[in-house]
N, C-alpha and C positions, 0 to 999 in steps of 0.2 A: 504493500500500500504506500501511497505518494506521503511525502510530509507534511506536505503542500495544507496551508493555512489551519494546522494542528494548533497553533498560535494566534490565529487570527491571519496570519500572514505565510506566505513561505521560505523556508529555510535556508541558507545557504547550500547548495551541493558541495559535496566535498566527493573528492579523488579515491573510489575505494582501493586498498593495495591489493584486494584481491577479487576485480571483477569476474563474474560470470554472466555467461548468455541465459537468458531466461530458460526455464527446464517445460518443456510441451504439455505437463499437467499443469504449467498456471496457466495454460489457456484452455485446457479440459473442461474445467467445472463451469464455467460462464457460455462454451460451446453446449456441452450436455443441456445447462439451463436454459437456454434459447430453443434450444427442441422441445424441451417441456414446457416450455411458456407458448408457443407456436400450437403446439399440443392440445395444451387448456383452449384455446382461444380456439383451433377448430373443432372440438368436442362442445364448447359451449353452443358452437352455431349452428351444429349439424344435430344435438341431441339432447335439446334444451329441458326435457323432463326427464332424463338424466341426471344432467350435472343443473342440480336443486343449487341453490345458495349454500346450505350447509355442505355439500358437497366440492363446491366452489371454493368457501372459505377454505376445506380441509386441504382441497388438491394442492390451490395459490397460497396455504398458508405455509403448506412442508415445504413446497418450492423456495419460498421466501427465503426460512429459514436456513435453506442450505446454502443460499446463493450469499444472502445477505450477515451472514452470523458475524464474520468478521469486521464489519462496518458497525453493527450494532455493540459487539464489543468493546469496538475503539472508543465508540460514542457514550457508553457507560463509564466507561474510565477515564474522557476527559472530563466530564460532566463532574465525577467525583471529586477529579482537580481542582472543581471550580473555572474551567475552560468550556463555556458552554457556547460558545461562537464561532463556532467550526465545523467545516463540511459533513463531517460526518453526522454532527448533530441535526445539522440542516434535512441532510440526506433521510434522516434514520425519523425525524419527527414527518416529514414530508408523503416517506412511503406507510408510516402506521397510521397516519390520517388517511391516508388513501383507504388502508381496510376498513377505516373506521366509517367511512359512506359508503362501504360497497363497492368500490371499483378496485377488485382485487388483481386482475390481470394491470391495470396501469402501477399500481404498488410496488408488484415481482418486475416490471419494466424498468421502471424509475430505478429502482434498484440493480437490477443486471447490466444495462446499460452506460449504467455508471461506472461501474464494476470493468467492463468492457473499454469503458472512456479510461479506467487507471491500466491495464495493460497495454494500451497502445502509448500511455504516459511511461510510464516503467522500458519499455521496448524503446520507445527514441531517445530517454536518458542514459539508457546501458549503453546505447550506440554512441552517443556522445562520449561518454566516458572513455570505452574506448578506443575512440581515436586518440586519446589525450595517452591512456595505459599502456599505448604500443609505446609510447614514448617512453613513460616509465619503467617500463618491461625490458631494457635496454641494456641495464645494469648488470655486471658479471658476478656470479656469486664463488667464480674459483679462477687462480690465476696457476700459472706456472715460474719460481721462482729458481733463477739459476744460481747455485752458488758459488762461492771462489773456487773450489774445486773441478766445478764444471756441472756438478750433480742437478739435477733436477728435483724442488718440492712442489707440491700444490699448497695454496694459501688461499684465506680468504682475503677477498682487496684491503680489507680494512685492517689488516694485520701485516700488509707489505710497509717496512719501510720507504723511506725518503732515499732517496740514488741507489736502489736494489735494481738487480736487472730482472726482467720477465720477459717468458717467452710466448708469441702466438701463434699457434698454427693456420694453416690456409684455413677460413672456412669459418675462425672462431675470433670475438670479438674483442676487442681491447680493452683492456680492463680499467688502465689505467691512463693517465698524461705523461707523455715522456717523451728523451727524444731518440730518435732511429740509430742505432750501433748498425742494422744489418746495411747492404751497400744500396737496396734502392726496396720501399714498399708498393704494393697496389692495394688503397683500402674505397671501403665503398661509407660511405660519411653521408650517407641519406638521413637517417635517423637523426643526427645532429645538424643538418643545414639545410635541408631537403633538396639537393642537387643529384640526382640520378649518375649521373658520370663517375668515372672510377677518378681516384684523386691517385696522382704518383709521388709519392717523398721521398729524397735523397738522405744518406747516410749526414746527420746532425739536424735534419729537419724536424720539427715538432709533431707527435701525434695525439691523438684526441680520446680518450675514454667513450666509448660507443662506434667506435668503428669498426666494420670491418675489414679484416685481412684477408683479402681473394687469393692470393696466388701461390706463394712459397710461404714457410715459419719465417719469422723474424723475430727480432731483438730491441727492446728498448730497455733505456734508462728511466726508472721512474721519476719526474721533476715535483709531482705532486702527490699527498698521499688522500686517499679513497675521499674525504669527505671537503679535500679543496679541488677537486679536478673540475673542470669546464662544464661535463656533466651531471655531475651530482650538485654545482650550482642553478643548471637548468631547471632540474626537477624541482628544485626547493620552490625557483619562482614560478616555474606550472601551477603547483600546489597552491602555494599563497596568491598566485591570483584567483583562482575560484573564490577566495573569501572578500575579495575585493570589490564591492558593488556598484554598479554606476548607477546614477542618479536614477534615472529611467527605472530601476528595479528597485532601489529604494523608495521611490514615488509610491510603484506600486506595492509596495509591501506596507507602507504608511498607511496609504489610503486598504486594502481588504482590513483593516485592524481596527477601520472606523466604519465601512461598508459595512461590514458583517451582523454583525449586533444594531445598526437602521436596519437593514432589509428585512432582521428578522422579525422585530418590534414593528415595521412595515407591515407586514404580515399578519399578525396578532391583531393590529389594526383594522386592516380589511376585512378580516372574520366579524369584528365585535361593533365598529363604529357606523355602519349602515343601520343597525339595530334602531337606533332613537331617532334617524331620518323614516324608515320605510314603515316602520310600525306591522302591523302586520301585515304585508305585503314582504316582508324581512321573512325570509327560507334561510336558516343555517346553513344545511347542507349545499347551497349554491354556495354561499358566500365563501367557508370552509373551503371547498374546492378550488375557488377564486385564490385562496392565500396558500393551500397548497401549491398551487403551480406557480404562484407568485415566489416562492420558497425554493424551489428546483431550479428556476429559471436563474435565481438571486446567486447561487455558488460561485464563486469569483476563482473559483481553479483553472480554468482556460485561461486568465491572466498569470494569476502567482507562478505557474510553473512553467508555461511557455516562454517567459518571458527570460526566466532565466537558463530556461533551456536555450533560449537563442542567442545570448550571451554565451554562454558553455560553450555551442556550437561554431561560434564564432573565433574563442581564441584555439579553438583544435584546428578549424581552418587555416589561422595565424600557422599554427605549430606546424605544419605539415608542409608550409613555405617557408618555411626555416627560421620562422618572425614568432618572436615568444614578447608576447602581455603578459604585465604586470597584474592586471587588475582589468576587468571590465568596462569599470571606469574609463580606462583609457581607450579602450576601444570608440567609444563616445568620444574620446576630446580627440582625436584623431580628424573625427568629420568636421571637427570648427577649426583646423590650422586652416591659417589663410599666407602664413609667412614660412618660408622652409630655409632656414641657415645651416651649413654647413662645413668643417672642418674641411682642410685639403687634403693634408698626409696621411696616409691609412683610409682616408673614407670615400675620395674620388679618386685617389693614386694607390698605387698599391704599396706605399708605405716601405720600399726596397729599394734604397740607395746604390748608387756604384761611382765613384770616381769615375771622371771625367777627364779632368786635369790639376796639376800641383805646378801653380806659378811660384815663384821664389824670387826675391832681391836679389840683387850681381851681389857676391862673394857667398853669399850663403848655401850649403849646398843640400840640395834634394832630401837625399836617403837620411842624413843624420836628423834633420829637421822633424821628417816626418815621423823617427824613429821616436823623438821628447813628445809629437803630438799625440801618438797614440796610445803611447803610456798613460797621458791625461786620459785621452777620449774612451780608454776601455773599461773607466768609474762609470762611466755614463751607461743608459738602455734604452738612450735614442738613438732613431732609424740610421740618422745623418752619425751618431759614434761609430756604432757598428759596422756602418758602409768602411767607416773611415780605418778601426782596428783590422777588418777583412782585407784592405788594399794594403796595409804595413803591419805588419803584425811587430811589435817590440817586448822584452824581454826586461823593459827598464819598470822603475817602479814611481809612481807619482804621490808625491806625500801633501797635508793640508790643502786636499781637495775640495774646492767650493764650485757646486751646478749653482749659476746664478738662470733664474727660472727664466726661460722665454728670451736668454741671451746666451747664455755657452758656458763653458769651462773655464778655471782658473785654479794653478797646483804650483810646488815647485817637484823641476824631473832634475836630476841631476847636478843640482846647486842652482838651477834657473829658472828665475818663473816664466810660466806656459800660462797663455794665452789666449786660447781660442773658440770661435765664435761670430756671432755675426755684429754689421756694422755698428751697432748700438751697443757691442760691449767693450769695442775698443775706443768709441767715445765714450762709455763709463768710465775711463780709466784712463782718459786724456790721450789716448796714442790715436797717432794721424797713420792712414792709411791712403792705399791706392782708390782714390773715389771713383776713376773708369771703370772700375771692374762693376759697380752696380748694375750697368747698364745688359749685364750678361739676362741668357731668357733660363739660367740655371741656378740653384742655389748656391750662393759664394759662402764659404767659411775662411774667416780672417785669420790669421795665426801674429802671437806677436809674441818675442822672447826679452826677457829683460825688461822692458816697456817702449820695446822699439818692433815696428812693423815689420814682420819676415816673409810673409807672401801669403798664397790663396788656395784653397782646393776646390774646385767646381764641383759640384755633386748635383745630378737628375733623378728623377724620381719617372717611375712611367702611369700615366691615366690607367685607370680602368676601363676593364674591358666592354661592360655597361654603365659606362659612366654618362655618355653621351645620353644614352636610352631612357638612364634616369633623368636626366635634365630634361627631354624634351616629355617624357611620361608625366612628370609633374607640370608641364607647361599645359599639357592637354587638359588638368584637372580647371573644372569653372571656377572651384573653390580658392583656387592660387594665386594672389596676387602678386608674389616676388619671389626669387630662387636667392639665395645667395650666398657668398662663401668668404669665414674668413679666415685667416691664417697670418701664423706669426713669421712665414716666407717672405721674401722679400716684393716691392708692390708688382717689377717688373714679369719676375716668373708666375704670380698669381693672375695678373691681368692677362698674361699671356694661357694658361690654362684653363681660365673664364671665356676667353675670345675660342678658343677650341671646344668647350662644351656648350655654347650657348645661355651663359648665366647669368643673370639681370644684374647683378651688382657685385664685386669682389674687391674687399680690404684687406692688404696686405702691411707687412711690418707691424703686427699686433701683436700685445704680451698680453697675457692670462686673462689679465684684471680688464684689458680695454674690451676683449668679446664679452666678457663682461657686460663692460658700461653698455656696448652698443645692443646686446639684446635686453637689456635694460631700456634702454629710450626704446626698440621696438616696441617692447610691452606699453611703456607708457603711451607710446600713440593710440593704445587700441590694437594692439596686432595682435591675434593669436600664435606664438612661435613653438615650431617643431625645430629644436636644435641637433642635428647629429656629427657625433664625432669619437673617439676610442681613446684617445691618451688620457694620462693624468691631467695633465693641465685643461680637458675637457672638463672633467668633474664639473667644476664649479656652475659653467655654461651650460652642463644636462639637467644641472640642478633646478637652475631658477627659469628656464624654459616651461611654457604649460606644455608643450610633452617634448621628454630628453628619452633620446634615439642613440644606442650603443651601436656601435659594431663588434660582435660577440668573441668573434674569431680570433681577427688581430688586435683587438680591442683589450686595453689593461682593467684590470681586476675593478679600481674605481671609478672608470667609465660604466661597466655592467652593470656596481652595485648602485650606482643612480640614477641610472636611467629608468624610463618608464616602459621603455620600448629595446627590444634587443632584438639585433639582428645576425643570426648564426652565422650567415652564408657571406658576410662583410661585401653583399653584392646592394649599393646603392639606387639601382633598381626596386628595390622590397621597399622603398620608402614609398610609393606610388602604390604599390601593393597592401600594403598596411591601411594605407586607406580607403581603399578600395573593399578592404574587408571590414572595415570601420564602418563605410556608410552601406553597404550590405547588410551587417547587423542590424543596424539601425532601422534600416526600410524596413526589414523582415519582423521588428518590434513594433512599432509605429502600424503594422499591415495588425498585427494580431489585436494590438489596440482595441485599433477601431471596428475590426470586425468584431469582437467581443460586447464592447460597450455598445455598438450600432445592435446589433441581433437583441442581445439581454433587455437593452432599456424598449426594444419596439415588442417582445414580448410579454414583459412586466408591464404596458402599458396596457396589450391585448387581455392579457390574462385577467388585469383587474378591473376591467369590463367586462369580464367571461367571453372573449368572442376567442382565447385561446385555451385548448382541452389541454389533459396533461401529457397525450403522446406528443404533441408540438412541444412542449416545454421539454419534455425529454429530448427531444431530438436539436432543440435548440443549444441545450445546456451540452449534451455532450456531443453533440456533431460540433460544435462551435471549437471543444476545448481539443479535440482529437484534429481538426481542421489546421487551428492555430499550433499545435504540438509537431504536427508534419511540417507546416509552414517553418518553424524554427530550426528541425532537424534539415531542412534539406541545404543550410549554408556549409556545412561539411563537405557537401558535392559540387558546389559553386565554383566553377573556374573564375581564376583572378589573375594569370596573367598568360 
């Protein structure tokens, strides 16, 4: 049975860890009772001195009982609670007035049908669910752990250390985060980003917990243990967004908790208050009936539960394109961005530096230079260090290390202070530089030893490979009023990557604090902003954004935990897709709506003129909730891109 307004209202769904498909005898007893109600009702017409009243009452009263016992029990025991404004009580007082005038077959109806209306509820929320549980289903419960020896143990994940090695054979899944010892993997990474393609990683490459390995065993180094890896983060926020409501369902969960208890005193009404207008021309038993189906009609579960069915339904749809919600909620705030700003590095580019070129002053020479800068640059776990360690690897060591945020390094290597960075940190620190090199379309990094200027390393970054498709996919949206991007690059390489992707606006040479300021003043205009980006120096900007958009993949730890939006597949495209499934939801809530409220209020109005009997009110009440229940489930099937 549904949870559905046990409260007055309906409950949060929550993730069971151990879904099952419905078992064929819960649809037994409600099929069986529909042949015997089909039954009653052609024996009453064909063999009417037969089936007498008492015989009537007897046949539809066992019937009843079998169909209904469990509803009537519910409604016993919330009753005792002191919960007496809820469906079942609705339900249970509704069909015993029904015997109580004699219309025994509408009583077993009202009741079976309802009965009928919670299996097809039960059936679309299992299905909801699991879409969501293959997700969670994903997690390894044994690994294979190699020791110094060579030997091989099995372990559970949660008991491998941190830099253990494990091994995975063709076929079986990763258990953990780590990076590749073997010389080349092929794993299949649906499950965590929804991209069907085989994914290839080379020996030091990172792998991901939930993947898996198609082709040969390989070997990783564990980087993370069991309950910090990329996947066991996922699931956490799966989970915690089910409990996270968006207004729309909080709405309705407000309003059945004040509905319920009117409709029903509604009802009591209609029976009693005709009495002192009509006098005797006042028939109980019409008016009775009147508020019976006044009562059937009134159950507000075609709202409570579709509604957050349709939310459910919507972030499994998220999930399955590799785009995980936080919360419902956002699904909703989704359909109101009207601004979409954007980081550069990691989020339109693929975040994967390479030297270019190392210019240097006359006397100073190349290799020893670059040997003091890399010393500095391998404290750092940005894109631009690591390009930079990867083209000179050194041996030296860099002591009283300062990252000055959103400008560069500063250390001493070798008895000499090191330097490097971009234009703004070698004017923090008074040292004059070569100013032509601004004008490059590459990112410059300055180098200066002592507090004198020693030359440049060009460093590029390459676009993504839907980067374009994003830009012009968000351009498509009516909802968008501006694209834009901004970054602490310099203005010339930014402009030039904005003029390549087609993007309304692009500020370049920005620290932390200025993206900051600037989606600050966007909000104060009035802008809804969807901000996305993956670094740390993101954080702050996902934060105070009305929805902050991760990149999951390449994206650092404080990027994911703030944002509101993560995106696995770190393909910028999903942000068009995001909303896309955003205002899908929506429609699909807003449709149940009003078909509920539209059907209910023009019945409850029929009804309490008598011009509607109570197999209309049946058929209203649950063809309406079963209508809008399908209506919800079918955004899991929804293609969105």
């Amino acid at each position: 049975m549904s949870e559905c307004c046990e409260n007055g209202a309906c409950g949060t769904i929550a993730v069971d860890p151990n879904i099952e498909a419905m078992p064929v005898r819960a649809y037994l007893k409600p099929f069986i009772g529909l042949i015997f109600l089909l039954g009653g009702i052609a024996l009453d017409f064909f063999d009417a001195a037969f089936f007498t009243p008492a015989v009537a009452l007897f046949y539809f009263g066992v019937l009843y009982l079998a169909v209904g016992k469990e509803v009537l029990l519910r409604a016993k025991a919330l009753v005792l609670q002191g919960n007496i404004y809820n469906e079942f009580t609705l339900m249970s007082v509704a069909t015993l007035g029904a015997f109580a005038i004699g219309s025994y077959a509408e009583g077993v109806a009202v009741m079976l049908f309802y009965i009928i209306g919670e299996l097809f509820q039960e059936h679309a929320l299992t299905r909801a669910k699991q879409s969501i549980q293959a997700l969670l289903s994903i997690q390894v419960e044994a690994v294979s752990v190699v020791g110094a020896d060579g030997g091989v143990t099995v372990e559970h994940p949660k008991e491998v250390e941190l830099g253990a090695v494990i091994r995975v054979k063709a076929g079986e899944k990763v258990a953990l985060d780590g990076t590749l010892r073997s010389e080349v993997a092929t794993l299949n990474t649906a499950a965590l980003t929804g991209e069907s393609k085989p994914d290839t990683k080379h020996k030091g490459e990172h792998l991901y917990a939930g993947s898996i390995n198609l082709e040969r065993p390989i070997e990783l180094k564990v980087t993370a243990v069991y309950n910090n890896t990329k996947l066991s983060k996922i699931l956490q926020l799966v989970q915690e967004a089910v409990a996270k409501k968006a207004k729309t369902e909080l709405l309705i969960s407000r309003l059945a908790k004040v509905y319920t208890p009117i409709v029903f005193w509604l009802a009591v009404a209609l029976a009693v208050l005709p009495y002192p207008v009509l006098g005797a021309e006042y028939i109980f038993a019409d008016w009775f009936e009147r508020a019976l189906i006044f009562l059937v009609i009134s159950c507000p579960c075609a709202l409570v539960i579709s509604i957050p069915l349709g939310y459910f339904g919507g972030i499994g749809a998220a999930s399955h394109h590799g785009i995980l919600f936080k919360g419902s909620n956002y699904l909703d705030a989704m359909t109101h961005v009207n601004t979409v700003v954007m980081d550069k590095t990691g989020t339109l580019t693929q975040g994967i530096f390479e030297v270019h070129d190392v210019i240097t002053v006359e006397g100073v020479e190349q290799k020893s230079l670059l040997r003091l800068v890399s010393a500095l640059e391998s404290h750092s776990t940005h894109p631009v260090a690591k390009a930079i360690v990867s083209y000179a690897p050194s041996s030296l060591h860099a002591v009283e290390v300062e990252e000055i945020s959103g400008h560069g390094m500063r250390g001493m290597v070798e008895g000499n202070e090191v330097v490097v960075g971009n234009a703004k940190l070698l004017e923090l620190y008074g040292i004059d530089y070569d100013t032509a090199q601004l004008t490059q379309d590459k990112t410059v990094i300055f180098m200066a030893i002592g507090g004198h200027y020693v030359g440049c390393i060009t460093i590029a970054d390459t676009i993504k490979e839907d980067a374009v498709f994003a830009v012009k996919a968000l351009h498509k949206l009516p909802e968008i009023d501006e694209v834009m991007m901004l970054s602490g690059d310099k203005q010339s390489v930014v402009e030039g990557i904005a003029r390549t992707l087609g993007i309304d606006r692009a500020i370049g040479d920005l620290l932390p604090e200025e993206k900051f300021d600037i989606v600050e003043q966007l909000k104060a205009e009035g802008k809804t902003v969807a901000f996305v980006g993956d670094g740390i120096n993101d954080a702050p900007v996902i934060t105070l954004s009305d929805v902050g958009i991760a990149m999951g993949g390449l994206g650092s730890d404080a990027a994911i935990e703030t944002a509101d939006v993560v995106i696995q597949t770190d393909q910028p495209s999903k942000i068009a897709t995001a909303i896309a499934i955003g205002k899908a939801t929506k429609r699909v809530i807003w449709q149940n709506i009003t078909l509920a409220f539209g059907v209910k209020i023009a019945v409850l109005i029929a009804g309490a003129f008598g011009l509607a009997t109570m197999w209309e009110a049946v058929i209203a009440d649950v063809g309406v909730a079963v209508v809008a229940i399908m209506n919800s489930a079918r955004i899991g099937k929804m293609r969105f891109s």
